[in-house]
N, C-alpha and C positions, 0 to 999 in steps of 0.2 A: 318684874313687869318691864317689858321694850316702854321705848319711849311712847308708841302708839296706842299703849294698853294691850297689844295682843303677846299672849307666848306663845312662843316654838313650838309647832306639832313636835312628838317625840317622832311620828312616822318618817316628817322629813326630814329631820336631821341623821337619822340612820341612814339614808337612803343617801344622802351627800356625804356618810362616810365610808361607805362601801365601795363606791364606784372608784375612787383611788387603787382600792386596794385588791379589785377586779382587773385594771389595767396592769398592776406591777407582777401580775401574775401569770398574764399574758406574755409578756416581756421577756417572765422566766422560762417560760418553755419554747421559747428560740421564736426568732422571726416570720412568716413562710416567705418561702427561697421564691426569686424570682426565676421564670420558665423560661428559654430561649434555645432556637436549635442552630443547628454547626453550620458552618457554608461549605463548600464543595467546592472541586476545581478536578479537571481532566482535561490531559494536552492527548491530542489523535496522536490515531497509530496508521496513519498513512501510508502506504508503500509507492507511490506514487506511479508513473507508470514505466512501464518496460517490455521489454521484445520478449517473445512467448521463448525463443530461445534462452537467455539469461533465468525465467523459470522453470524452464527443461533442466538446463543443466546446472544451477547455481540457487543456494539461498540468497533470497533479500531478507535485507532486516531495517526495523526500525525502534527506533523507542517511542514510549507511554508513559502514562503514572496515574490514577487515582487519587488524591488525596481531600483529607477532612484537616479544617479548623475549626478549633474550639476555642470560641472567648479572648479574655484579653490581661485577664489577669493571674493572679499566683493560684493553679491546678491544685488542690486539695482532694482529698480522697472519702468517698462516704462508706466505707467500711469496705465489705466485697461486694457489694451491690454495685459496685462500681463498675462497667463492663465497658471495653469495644470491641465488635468484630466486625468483618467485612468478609463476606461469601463470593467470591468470583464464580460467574457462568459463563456460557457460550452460548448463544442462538442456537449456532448451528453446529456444535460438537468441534470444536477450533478446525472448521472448513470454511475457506470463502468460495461462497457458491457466486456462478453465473448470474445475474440479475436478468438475464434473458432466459436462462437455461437450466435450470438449478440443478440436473444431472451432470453440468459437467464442474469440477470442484478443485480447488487447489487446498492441498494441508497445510497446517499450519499449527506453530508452537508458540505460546505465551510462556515467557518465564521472569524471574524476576533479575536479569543479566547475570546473577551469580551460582549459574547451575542450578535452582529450581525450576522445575517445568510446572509450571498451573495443571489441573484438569477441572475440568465442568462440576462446578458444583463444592469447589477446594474453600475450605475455612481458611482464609489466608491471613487475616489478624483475630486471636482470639486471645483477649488481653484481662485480665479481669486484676482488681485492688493495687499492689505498688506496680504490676509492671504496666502497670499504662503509663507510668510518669516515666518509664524510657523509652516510650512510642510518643510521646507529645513532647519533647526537650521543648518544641519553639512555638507550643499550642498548634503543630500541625502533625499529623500524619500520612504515609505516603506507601501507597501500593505501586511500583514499578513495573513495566511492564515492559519485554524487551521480541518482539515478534517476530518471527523467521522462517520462510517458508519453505516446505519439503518440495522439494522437486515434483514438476507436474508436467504431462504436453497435454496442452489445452489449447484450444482456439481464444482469437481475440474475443476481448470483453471485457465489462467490468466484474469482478470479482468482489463480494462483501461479507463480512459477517460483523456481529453485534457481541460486543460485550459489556455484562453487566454486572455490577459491582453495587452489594447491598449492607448497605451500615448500619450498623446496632448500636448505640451509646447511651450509655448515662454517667454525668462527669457534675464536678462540680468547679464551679468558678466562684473562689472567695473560702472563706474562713468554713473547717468542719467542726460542731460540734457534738458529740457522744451521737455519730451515726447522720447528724441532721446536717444539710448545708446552709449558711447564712447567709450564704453571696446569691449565685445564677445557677440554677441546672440545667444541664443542657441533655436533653434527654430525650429521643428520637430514632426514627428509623427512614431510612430516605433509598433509593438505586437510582445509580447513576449509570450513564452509559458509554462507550467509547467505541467508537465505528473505524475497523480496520479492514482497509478497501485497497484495492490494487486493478491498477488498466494494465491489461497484454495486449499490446500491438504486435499485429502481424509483422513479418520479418522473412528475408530469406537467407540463406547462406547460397550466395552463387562462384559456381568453379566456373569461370570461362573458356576455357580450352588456349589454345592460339596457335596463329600463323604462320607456318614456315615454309615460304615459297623456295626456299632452296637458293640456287645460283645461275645467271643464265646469261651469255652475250646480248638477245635482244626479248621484245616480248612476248613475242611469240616464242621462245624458246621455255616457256616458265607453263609446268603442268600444275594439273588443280591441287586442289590443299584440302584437306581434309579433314574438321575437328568435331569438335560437341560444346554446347552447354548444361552445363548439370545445377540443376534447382534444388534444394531443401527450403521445403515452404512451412510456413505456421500451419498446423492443422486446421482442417475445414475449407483453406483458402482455393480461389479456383482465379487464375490469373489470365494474363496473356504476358509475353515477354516481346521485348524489341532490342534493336541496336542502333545507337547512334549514327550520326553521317561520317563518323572520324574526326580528325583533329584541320583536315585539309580538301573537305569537299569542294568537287569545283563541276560545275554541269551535271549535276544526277549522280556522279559517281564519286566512291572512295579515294585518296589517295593517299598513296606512301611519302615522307617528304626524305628528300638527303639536301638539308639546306634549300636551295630556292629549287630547287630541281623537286619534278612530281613523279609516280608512276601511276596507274589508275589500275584501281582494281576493287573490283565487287564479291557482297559476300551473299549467299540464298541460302535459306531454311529446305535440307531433304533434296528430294529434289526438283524444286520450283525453278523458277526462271528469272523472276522477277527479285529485284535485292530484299533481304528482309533487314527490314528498319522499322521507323518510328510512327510511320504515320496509319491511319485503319488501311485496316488492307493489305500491308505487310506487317503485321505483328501479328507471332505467335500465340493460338492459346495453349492453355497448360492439358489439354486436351490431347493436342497433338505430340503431346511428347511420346518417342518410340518404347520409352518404357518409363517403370515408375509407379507410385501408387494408382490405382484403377482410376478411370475417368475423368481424372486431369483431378481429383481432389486430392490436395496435400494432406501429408498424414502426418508431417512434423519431425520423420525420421526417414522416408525413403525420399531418394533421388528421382525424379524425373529428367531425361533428357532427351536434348534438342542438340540432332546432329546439321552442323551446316556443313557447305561447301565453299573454296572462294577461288576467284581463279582472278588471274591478270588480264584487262583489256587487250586484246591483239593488235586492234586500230590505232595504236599512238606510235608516234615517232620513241626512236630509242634514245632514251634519256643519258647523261654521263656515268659513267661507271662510279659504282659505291654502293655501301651501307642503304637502303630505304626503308623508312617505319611510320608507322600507325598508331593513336588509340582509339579501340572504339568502344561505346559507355555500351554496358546491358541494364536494360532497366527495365522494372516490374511493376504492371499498374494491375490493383486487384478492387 
């Protein structure tokens, strides 16, 4: 008999000998694993910008990379279940399109800098049971990406495309037992994206021609001169061209210097009258050039030119005998 007079239900004292032995058997069959997913990280693949020739005739390149981290402690393995991969795509099939204009497209190669070339759709990590643990040495993994474009003649603009990069994992963080993990799983699927974009700037390649007035006792002894300018423009472009006043303008007109001494002499577009220079009115558009791609639009590989003429003022006093020189700037407003 308790001190109270009552005894012990037999119901409950089983019942407070069970629950002990309910817990220790929980215990036995492993913990549940806590859940948690990987972080991410991606550095752009910018090409930043550049002159539509440099993409005519020359690759750019830049670097990329993709990568996952997982966790923070010692990587264990849950048997083969254990899995990472990452599926690289392309938006737009490795083309950066026009964002104005999506027909007009520059190619382009993604690889991983050591002679693979990516394509759309490429298993580029598929890692399952021990070799994941030599893709994670530092709990990170890393898709490289090394971008380089094929030659294009294209007009200015921005150029884009989108790459996407899709991860698969199931990892364990902490202690395996018989298949179960007792630390963190980090188990998930995520895409991530990397936007590789390039500006072309318009650009020309200009041949100026030049001057050779020849030799003469006075100014009036000196015949006209005869040269061209030749343009290679950015395709699409449609310009006007001009020329500077020289290095020694003085009253409207050009001059030659030999030391303090001048001689004056002007230069005309075809055959105008008036000098062609810089300001409206005497500048040239790309229109008027005597040949060349059709209706003054650059085509990014033919020449357009612009024949001038220049002759020596007659009205000056005869300067001291020598050497006389010039420069005068071409310049191209589009």
């Amino acid at each position: 008999m308790t001190p109270s007079g009552r005894r012990p239900s037999p119901l409950a004292g089983v019942a407070r000998a069970v629950r002990p032995l309910l817990a220790l058997a929980a215990l036995g069959a492993g913990a549940p694993a806590f859940a948690a997913v990987c972080s991410y990280a991606e550095t752009g693949a910018s090409l930043g910008s550049a002159s539509s020739f440099a993409v005519r005739d020359g690759s750019l390149t830049t670097p990329g990379s993709f990568s996952i981290t997982c966790g923070s402690g010692l990587l264990s393995l849950l048997s083969t279940d254990s899995v990472l991969r990452a599926t690289l795509t392309s938006d737009n099939g490795f083309l950066l399109r026009n964002i104005s204009d999506s027909t007009k497209a520059i190619g382009y190669q993604a690889g991983n800098g050591s002679g693979l070339i990516y394509s759309s759709g490429l298993l580029v990590i598929n890692a399952t049971g021990a070799n994941i643990l030599t893709l994670l040495p530092n709990r990170k993994a890393t898709v490289p990406l090394q971008i380089a474009t094929l030659n294009a003649n294209v007009p200015a603009g921005t150029y884009r495309d989108t790459l996407r990069l899709a991860w698969t994992y199931n990892l364990c963080d902490g202690a395996g037992l018989l298949a179960t993990c007792l630390g963190t799983v980090y188990a998930g699927t995520a895409t991530r994206t990397v936007t590789v974009e390039l500006q072309v700037n318009n650009d020309c390649l200009i041949t100026p021609g030049a001057i050779n007035f020849g030799s003469a006792a006075l100014p009036t002894g000196f015949g006209e001169a005869a040269s061209q300018v030749a343009m290679v423009c950015t395709t699409g472009m449609v310009y006007t061209v001009g020329l500077g006043p020289g290095s020694n303008p003085s009253g409207g007109r050009r001059q030659m210097a030999n030391g303090s001494n001048r001689l004056a002499y002007d230069i005309f577009f075809g055959a105008g009258t008036t000098p062609w220079g810089t300001t409206v009115g005497s500048r040239v558009s790309s229109s008027q050039a005597t040949s060349g791609p059709a209706g003054g639009i650059a085509n990014g590989t033919g020449s357009h030119v612009f024949p001038y003429r220049a002759r020596v003022y007659p009205d000056q006093a005869a300067p001291v005998e020598g050497t006389y020189l010039d420069n005068v700037v071409v310049d191209v407003q589009f």
